[in-house]
DRENLOGU-935081 format. One record per residue: residue in three letters; x, y, z of N, C-alpha, C, O, CB in turn. Coordinates in nm, 4 decimals. Glycine has a CB too. Layout:
ALA,X,Y,Z,X,Y,Z,X,Y,Z,X,Y,Z,X,Y,Z
...
! end
This chain:
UNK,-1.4829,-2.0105,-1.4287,-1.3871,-1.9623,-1.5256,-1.2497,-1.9514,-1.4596,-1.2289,-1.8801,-1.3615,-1.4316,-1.8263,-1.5839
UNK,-1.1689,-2.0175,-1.5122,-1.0208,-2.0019,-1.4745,-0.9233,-1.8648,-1.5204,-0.9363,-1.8044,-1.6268,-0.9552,-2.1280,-1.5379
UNK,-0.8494,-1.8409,-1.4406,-0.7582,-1.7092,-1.5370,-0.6110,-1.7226,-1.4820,-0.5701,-1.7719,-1.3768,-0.8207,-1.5152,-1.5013
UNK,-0.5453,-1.6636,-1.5859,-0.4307,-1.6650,-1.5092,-0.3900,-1.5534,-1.4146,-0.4520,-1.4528,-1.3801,-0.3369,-1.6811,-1.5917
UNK,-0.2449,-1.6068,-1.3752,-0.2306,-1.4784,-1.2076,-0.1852,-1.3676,-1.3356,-0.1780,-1.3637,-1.4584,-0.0430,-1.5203,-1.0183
UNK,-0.1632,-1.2912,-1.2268,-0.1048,-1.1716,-1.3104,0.0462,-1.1010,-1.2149,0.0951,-0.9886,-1.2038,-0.2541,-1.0359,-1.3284
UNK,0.0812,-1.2490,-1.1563,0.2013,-1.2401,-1.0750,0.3460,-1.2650,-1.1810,0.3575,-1.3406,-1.2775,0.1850,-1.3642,-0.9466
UNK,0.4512,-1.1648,-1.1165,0.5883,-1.1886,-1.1957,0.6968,-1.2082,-1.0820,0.6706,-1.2677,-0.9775,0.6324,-1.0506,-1.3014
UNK,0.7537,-1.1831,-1.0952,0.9388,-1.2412,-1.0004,0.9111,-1.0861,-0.9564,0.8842,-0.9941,-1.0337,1.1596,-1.2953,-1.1282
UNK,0.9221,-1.0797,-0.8342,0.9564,-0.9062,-0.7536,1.0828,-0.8444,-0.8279,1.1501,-0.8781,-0.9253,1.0119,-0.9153,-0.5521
UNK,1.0845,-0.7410,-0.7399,1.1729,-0.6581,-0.7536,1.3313,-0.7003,-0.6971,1.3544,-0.7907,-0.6168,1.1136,-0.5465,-0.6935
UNK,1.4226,-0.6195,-0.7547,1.5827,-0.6466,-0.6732,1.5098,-0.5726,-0.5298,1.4968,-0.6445,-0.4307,1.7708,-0.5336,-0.7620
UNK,1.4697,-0.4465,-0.5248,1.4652,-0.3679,-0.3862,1.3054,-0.4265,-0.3316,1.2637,-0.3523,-0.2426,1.4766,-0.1640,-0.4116
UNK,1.2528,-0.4886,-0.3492,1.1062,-0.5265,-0.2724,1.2079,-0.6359,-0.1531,1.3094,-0.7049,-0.1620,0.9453,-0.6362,-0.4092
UNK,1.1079,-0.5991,-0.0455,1.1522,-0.6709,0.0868,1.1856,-0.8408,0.0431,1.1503,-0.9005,-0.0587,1.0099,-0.6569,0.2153
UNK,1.2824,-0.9009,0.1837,1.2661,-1.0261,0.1832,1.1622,-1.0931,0.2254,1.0970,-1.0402,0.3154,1.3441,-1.0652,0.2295
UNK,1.1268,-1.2000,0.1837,0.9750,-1.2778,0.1719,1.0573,-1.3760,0.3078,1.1728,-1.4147,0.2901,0.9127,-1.3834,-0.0324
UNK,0.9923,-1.4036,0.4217,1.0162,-1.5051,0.5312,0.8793,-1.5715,0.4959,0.7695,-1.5161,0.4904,1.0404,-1.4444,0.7029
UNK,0.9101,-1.7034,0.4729,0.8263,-1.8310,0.3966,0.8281,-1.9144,0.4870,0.9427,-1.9495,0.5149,0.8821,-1.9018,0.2623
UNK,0.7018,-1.9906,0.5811,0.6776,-2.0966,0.5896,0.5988,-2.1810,0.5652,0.4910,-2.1536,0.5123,0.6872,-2.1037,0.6445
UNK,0.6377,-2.3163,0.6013,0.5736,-2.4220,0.5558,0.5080,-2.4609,0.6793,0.5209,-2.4005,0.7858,0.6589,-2.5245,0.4891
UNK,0.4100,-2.6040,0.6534,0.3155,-2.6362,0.7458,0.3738,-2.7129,0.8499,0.3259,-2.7186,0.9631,0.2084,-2.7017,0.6888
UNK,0.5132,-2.7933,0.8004,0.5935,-2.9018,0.8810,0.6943,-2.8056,0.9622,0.7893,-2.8592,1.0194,0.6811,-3.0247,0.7742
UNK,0.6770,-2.6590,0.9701,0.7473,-2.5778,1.0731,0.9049,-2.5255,0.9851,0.9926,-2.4618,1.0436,0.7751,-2.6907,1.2322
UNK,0.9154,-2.5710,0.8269,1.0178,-2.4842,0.8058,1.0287,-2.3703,0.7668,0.9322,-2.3239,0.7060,1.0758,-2.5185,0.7524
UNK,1.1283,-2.2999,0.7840,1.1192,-2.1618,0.7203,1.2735,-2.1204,0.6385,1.3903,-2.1355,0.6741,1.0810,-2.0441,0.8546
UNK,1.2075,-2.0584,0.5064,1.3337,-2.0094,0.4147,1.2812,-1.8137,0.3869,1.1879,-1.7397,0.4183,1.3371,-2.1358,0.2189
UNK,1.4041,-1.8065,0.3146,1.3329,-1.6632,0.3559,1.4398,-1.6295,0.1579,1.5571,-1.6509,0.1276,1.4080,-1.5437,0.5896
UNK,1.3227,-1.5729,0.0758,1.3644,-1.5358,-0.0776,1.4120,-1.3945,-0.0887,1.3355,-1.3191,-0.0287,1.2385,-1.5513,-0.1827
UNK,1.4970,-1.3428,-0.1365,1.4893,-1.2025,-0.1240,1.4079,-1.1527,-0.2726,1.3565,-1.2099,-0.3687,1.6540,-1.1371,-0.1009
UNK,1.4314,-1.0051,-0.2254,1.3761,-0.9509,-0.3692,1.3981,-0.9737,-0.5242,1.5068,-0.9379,-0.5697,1.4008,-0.8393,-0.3676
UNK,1.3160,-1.0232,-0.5990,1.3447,-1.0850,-0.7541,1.4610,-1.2267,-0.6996,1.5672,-1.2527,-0.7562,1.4458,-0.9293,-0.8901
UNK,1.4010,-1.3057,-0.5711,1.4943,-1.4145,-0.5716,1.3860,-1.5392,-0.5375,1.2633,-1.5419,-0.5278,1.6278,-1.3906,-0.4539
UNK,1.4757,-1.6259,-0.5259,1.4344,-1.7607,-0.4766,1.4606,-1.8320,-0.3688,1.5643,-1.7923,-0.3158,1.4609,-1.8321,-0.5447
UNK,1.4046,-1.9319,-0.3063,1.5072,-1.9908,-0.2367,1.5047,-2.1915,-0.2728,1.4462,-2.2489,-0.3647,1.4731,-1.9362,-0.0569
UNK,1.5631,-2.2330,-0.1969,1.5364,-2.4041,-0.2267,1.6089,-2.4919,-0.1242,1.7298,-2.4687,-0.1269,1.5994,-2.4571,-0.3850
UNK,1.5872,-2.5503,-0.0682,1.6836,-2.6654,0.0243,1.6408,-2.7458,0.0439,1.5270,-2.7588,0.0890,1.7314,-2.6532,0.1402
UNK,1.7401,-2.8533,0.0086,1.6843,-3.0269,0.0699,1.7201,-3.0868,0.1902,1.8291,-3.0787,0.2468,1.7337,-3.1451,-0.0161
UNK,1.5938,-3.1640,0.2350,1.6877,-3.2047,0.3921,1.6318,-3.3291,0.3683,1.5685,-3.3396,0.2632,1.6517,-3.1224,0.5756
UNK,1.6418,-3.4503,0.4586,1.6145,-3.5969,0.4784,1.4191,-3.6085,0.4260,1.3731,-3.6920,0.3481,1.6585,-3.6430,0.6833
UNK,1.3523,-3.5155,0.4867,1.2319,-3.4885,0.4827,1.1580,-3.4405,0.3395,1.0458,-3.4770,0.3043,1.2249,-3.4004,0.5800
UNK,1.2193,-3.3782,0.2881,1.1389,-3.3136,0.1899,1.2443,-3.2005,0.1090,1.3382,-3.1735,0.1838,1.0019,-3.2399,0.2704
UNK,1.2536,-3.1214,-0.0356,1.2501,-3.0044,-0.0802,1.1860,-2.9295,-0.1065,1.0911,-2.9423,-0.1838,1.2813,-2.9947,-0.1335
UNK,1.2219,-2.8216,-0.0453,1.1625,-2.7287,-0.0050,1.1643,-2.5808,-0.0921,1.2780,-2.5353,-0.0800,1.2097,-2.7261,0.1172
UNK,1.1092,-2.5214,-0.1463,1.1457,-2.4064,-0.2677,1.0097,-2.2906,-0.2663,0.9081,-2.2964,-0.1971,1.1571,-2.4996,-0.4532
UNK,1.0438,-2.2007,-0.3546,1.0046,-2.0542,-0.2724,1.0643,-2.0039,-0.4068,1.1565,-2.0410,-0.4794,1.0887,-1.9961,-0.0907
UNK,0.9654,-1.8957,-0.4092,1.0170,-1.7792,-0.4583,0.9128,-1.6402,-0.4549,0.7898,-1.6368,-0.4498,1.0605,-1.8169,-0.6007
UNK,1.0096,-1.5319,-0.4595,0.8849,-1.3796,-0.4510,0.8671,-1.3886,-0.5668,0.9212,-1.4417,-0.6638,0.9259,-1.2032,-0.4059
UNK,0.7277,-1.2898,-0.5308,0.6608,-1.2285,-0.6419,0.5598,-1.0755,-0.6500,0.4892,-1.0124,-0.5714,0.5811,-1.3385,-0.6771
UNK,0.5781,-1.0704,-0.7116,0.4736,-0.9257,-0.7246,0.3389,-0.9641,-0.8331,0.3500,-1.0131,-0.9455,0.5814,-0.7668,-0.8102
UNK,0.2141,-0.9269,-0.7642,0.0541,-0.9113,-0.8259,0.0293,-0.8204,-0.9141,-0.0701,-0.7508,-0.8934,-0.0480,-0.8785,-0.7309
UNK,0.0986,-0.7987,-1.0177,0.0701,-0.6407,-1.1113,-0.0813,-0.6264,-1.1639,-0.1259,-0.5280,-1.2229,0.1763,-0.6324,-1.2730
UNK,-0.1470,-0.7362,-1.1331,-0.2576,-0.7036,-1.1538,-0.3578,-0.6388,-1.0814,-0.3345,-0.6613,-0.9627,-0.2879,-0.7789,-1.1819
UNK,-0.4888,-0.5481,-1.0970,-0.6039,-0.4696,-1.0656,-0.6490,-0.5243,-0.9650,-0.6855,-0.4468,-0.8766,-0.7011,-0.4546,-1.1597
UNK,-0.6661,-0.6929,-0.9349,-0.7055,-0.7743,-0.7894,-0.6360,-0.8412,-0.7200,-0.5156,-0.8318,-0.7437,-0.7893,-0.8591,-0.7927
UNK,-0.6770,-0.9311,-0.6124,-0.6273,-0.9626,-0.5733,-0.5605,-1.1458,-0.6255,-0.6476,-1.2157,-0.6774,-0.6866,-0.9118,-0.4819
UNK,-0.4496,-1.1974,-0.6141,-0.3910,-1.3268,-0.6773,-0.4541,-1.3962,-0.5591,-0.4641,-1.3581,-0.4424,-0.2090,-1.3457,-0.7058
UNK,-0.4896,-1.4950,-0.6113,-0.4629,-1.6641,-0.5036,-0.4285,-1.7832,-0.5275,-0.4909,-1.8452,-0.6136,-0.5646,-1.7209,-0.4447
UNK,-0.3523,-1.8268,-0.4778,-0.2544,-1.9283,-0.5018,-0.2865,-2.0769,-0.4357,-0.2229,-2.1198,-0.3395,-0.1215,-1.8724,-0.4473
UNK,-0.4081,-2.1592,-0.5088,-0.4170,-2.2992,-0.4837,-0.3437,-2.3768,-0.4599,-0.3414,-2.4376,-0.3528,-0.4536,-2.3487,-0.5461
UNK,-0.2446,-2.3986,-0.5792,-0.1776,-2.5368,-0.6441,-0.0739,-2.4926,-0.7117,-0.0741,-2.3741,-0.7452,-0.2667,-2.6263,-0.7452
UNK,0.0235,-2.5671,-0.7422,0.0970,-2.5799,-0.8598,0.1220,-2.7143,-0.9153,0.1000,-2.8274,-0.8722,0.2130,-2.5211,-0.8410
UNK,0.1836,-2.6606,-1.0424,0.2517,-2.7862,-1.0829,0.3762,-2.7668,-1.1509,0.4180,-2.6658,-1.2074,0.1687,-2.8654,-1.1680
UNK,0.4514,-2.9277,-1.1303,0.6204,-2.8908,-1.1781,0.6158,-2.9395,-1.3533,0.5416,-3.0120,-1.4196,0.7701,-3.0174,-1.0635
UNK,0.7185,-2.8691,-1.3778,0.7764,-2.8908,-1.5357,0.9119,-2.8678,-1.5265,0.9777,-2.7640,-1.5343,0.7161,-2.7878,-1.6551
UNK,0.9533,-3.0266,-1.5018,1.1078,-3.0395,-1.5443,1.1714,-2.9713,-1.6630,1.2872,-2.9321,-1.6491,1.1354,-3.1748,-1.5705
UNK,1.1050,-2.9509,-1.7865,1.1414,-2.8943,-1.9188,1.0342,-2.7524,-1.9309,0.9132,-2.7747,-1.9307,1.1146,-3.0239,-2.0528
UNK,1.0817,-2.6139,-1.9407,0.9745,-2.5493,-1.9679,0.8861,-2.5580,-2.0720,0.9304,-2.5871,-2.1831,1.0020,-2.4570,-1.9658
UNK,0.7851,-2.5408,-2.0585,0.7108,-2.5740,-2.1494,0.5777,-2.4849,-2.1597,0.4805,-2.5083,-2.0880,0.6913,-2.7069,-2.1310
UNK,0.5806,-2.3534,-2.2792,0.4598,-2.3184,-2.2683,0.3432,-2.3641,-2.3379,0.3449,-2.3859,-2.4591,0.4655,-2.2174,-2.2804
UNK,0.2254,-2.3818,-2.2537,0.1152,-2.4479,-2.3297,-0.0321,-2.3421,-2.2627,-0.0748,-2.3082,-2.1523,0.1112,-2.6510,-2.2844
UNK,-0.0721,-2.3194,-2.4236,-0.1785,-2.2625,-2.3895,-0.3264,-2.2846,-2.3508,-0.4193,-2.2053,-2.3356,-0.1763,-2.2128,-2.4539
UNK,-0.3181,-2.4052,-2.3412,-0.4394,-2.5125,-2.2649,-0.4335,-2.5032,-2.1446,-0.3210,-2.4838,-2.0986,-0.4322,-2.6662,-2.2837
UNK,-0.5570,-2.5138,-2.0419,-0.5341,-2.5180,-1.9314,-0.4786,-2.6532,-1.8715,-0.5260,-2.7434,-1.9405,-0.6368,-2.4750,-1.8843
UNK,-0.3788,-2.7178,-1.7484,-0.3416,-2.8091,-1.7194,-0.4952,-2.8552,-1.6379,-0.5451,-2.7866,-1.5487,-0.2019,-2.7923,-1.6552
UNK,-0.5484,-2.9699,-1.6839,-0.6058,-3.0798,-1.5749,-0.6013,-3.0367,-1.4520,-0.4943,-2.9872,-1.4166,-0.5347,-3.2096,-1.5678
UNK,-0.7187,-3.0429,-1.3486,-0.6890,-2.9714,-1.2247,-0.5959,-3.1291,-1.1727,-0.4847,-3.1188,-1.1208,-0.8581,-2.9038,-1.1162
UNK,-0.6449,-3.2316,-1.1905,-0.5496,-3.3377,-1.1542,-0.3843,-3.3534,-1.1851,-0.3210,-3.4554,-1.1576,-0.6072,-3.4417,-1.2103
UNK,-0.3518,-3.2855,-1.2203,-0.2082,-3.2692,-1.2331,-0.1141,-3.1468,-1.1278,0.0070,-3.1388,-1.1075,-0.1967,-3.2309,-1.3907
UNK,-0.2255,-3.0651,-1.0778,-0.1839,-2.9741,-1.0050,-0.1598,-3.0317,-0.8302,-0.2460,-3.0911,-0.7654,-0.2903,-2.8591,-1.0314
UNK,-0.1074,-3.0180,-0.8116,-0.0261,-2.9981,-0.6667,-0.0996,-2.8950,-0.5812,-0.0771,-2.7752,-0.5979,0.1369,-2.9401,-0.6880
UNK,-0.2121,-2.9511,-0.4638,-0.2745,-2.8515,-0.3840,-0.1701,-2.8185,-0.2508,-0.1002,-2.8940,-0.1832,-0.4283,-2.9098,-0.3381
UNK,-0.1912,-2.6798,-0.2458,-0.0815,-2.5854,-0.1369,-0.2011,-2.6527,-0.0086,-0.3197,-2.6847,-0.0169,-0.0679,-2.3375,-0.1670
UNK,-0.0942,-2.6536,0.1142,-0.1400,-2.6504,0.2384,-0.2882,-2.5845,0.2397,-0.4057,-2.6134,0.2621,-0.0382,-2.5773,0.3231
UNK,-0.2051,-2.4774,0.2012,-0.3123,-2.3303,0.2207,-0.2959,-2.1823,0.1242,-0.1967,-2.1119,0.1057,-0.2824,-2.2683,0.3906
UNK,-0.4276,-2.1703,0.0765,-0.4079,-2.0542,0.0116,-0.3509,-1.9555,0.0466,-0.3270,-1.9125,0.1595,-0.4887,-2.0160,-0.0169
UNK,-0.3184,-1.9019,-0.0927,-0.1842,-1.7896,-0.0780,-0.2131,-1.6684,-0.1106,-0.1861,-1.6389,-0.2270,-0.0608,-1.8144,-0.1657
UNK,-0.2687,-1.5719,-0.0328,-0.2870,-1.4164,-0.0972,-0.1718,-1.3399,-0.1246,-0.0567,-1.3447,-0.0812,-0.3636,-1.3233,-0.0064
UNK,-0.2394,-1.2554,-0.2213,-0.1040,-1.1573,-0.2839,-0.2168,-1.0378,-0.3139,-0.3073,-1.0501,-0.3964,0.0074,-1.2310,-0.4620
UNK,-0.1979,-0.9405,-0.2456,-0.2674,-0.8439,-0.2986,-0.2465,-0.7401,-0.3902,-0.1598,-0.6573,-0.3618,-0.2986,-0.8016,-0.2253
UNK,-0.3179,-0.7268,-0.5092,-0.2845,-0.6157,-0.6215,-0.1596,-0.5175,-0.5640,-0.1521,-0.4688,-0.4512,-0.4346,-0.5126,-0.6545
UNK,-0.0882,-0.5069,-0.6469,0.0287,-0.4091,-0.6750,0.1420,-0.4262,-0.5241,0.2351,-0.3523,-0.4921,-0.0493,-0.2230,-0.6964
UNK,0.1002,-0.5269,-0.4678,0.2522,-0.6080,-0.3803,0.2741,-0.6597,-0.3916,0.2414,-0.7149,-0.4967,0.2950,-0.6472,-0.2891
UNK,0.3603,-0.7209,-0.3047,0.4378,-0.8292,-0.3156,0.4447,-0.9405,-0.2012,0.4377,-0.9028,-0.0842,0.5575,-0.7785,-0.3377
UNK,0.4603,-1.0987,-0.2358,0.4135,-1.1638,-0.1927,0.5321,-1.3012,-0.2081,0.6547,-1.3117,-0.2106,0.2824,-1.1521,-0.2424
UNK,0.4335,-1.3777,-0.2147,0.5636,-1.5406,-0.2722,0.4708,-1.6623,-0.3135,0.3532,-1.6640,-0.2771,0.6892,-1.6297,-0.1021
UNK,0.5191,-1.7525,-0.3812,0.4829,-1.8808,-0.3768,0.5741,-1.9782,-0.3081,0.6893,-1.9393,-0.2886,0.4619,-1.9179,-0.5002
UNK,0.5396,-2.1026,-0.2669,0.6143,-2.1909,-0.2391,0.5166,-2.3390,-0.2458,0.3946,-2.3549,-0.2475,0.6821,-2.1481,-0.1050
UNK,0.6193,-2.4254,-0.2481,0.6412,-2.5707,-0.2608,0.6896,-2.6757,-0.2620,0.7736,-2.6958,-0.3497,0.6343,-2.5931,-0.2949
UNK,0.6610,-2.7733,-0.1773,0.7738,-2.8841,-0.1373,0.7301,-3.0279,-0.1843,0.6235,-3.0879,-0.1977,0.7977,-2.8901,0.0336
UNK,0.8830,-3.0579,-0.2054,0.8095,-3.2438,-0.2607,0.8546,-3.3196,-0.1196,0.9646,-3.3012,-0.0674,0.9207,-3.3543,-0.4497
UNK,0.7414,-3.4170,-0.0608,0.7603,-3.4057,0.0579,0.7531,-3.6022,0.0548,0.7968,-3.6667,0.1501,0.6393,-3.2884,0.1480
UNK,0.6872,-3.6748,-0.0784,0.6818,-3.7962,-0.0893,0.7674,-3.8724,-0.2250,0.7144,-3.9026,-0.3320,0.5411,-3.8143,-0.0851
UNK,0.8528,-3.8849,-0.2034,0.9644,-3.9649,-0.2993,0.8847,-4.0741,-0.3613,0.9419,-4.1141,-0.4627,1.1031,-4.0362,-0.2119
UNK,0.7907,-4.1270,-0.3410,0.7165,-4.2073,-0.4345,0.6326,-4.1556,-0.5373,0.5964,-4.2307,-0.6278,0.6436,-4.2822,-0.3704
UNK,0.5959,-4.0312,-0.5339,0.5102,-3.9494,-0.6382,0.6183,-3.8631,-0.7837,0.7025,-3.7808,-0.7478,0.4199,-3.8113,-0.5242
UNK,0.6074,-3.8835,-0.8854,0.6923,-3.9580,-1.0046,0.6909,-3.7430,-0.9780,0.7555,-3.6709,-1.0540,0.6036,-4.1044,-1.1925
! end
């Protein structure tokens, strides 16, 4: 059974999130922020978050949507984008996601 997170955008006063990636970069989001930078290699993007939910979040995959778009179907696990490595967020802190497009041939 799938569910959704029960993660939102942090706080203005929740700490800054120091984010890395597997290729050794690091960005750092502040509270209720984001971050993003492009270099020759890849873009790179981030943002905090807070778990308001009762357990704990984990963070597989994502996927992008150039246009927002809410849909109440679940997306295809084939459309999702697997993370390096799972991402804990434990109930009632705060935490981050991140994700980089790292191959210019993938649409």
């Amino acid at each position: 059974m799938r569910r959704r997170l029960s993660d939102v955008p942090s706080r203005l006063d929740d700490p800054p999130q120091k984010i890395g990636y597997a290729d050794g970069k690091w960005v750092h989001a502040a509270g209720s922020g984001g971050a993003a930078e492009a270099t020759d290699k890849a873009v790179y993007l981030a943002i905090s978050l807070r778990n308001v939910g009762s357990g704990i979040a984990v963070l597989h995959g994502w996927r992008f949507y150039p246009d927002f778009v809410r849909d109440d179907d679940h997306t295809p696990l084939e459309e999702f984008t697997r993370l390096t490595r799972d991402i804990y967020v434990p109930a009632g802190d705060v935490g981050f996601w991140q994700g980089a497009f790292r191959d210019s041939s993938v649409p």
